[in-house]
N, C-alpha and C positions, 0 to 999 in steps of 0.2 A: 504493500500500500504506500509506504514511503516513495519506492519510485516512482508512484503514477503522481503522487502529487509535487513532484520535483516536472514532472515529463509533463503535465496540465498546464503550467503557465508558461512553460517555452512552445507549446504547441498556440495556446493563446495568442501572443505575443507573434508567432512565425504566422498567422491567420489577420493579423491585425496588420501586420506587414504587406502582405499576401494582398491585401484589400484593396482596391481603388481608393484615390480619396486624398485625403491634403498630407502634402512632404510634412508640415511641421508637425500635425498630429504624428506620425511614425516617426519622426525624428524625437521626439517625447518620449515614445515607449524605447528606441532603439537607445539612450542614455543612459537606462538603466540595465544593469546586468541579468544572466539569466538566475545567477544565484539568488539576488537580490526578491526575483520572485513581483517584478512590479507589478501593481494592481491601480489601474487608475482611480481617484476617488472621486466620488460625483458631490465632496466639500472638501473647498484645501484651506487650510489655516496658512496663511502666508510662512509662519514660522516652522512650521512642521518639515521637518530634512525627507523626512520619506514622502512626499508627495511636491517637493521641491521642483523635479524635475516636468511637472504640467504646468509649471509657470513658463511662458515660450519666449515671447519676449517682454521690454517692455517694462519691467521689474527691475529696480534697482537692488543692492545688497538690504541682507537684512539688517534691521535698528531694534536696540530694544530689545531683540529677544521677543517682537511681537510683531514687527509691520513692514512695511515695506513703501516707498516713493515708486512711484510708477512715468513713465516717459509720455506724453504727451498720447502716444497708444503704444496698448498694451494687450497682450494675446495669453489664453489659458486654455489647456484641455482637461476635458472635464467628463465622466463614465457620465452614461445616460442612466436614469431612474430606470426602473422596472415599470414597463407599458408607456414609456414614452414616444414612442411610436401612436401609439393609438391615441392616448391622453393627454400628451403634452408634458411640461415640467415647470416649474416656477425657479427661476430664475433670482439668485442674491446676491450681490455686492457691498460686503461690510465697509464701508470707508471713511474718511476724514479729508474736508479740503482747510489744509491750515490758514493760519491767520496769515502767512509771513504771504504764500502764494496771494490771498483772495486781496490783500489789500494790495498789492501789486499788481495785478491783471485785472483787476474784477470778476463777477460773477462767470463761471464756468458751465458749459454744457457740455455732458458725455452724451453719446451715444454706443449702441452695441448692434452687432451683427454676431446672429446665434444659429453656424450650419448655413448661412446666406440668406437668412431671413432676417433682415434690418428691424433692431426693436426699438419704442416710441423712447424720444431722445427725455436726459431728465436735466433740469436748470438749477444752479445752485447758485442763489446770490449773495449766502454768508458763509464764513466760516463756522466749521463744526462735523459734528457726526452724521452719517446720511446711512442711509439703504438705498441702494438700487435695485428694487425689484419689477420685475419684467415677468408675466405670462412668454409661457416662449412655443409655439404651436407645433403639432406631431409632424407637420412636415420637417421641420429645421434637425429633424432626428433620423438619417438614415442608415447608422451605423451604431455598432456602443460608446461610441465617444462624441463628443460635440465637441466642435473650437468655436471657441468667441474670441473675436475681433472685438475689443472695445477704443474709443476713439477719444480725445479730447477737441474741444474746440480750438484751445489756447491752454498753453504751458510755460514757465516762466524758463526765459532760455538760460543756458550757462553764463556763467557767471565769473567774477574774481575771486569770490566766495565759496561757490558751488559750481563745479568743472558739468556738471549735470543738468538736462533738461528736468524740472520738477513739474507733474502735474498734482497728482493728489494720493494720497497714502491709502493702501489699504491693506486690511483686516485679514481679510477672508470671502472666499467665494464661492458658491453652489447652486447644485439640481436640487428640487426638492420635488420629488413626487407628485404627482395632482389625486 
């Protein structure tokens, strides 16, 4: 029994490969090793090492021990819910747009593409804690994984200070079943 559940997730993984569908999703799974055993999660805590590797681009290092700066856009893959094909998923984005960004730029607007279905954009005119949460329809789900493409309007460029584009910090991100 041991060897089939060593031989199940490289077969997984060679199937996931195997698939049509987007270089950077497989470039995702292809980072982690087979010992390693990766399992995409359909919630990633920005801080969390073992799920590290579905952050695609976009993501600066980690702060804190808890969050992360993100680039103007930024990209995550993400396992699909169970019946999200038929159901759909609900879509989360834990984030913070700080003070140092918002009085700098002004109010920010994300938007997301989830699997190529563009979700409705969300406006942030202060500083502080947000969700971005999005309905995200069973078509944008034709495989076990989803990438989202998320976009900023505006991001503070580099800097003398910060060599880094700053959009806004986030948390953690997920599918949440319907």
């Amino acid at each position: 029994m041991l060897g089939l559940n060593r031989t199940l997730p490289a077969l997984a993984t060679l199937a996931l490969l195997a698939a049509p569908g987007c270089k950077r999703e497989q470039k995702a799974i292809e980072r982690a090793t087979i010992e390693e055993q990766p399992e995409l999660a359909s919630f990633v805590h920005v801080a969390d090492p073992k799920t590290a590797f579905q952050l695609l681009e976009g993501f600066h290092a980690l702060e804190g021990n808890a969050w992360r700066w993100t680039a103007k856009n930024f990209s995550v893959v993400l396992r699909a819910p169970a019946a999200a094909t038929q159901k759909g998923a609900t879509l989360k984005l834990k984030l913070n747009v700080p003070e140092a960004v918002a009085s700098r730029i002004g109010p920010q607007t994300l938007t997301a593409d989830a699997g190529g279905v563009t979700l409705a954009p969300q406006r942030f005119e202060k500083p502080g804690d947000y969700e971005y949460v999005r309905d995200v329809p069973p078509q944008a789900f034709r495989r076990d994984s989803l990438l989202l493409n998320f976009a900023l309007d505006k991001a503070l460029p580099p800097g003398d200070v910060d060599q880094r584009e700053l959009g806004i910090i986030v948390v953690a991100v997920g599918l949440d079943p319907k």
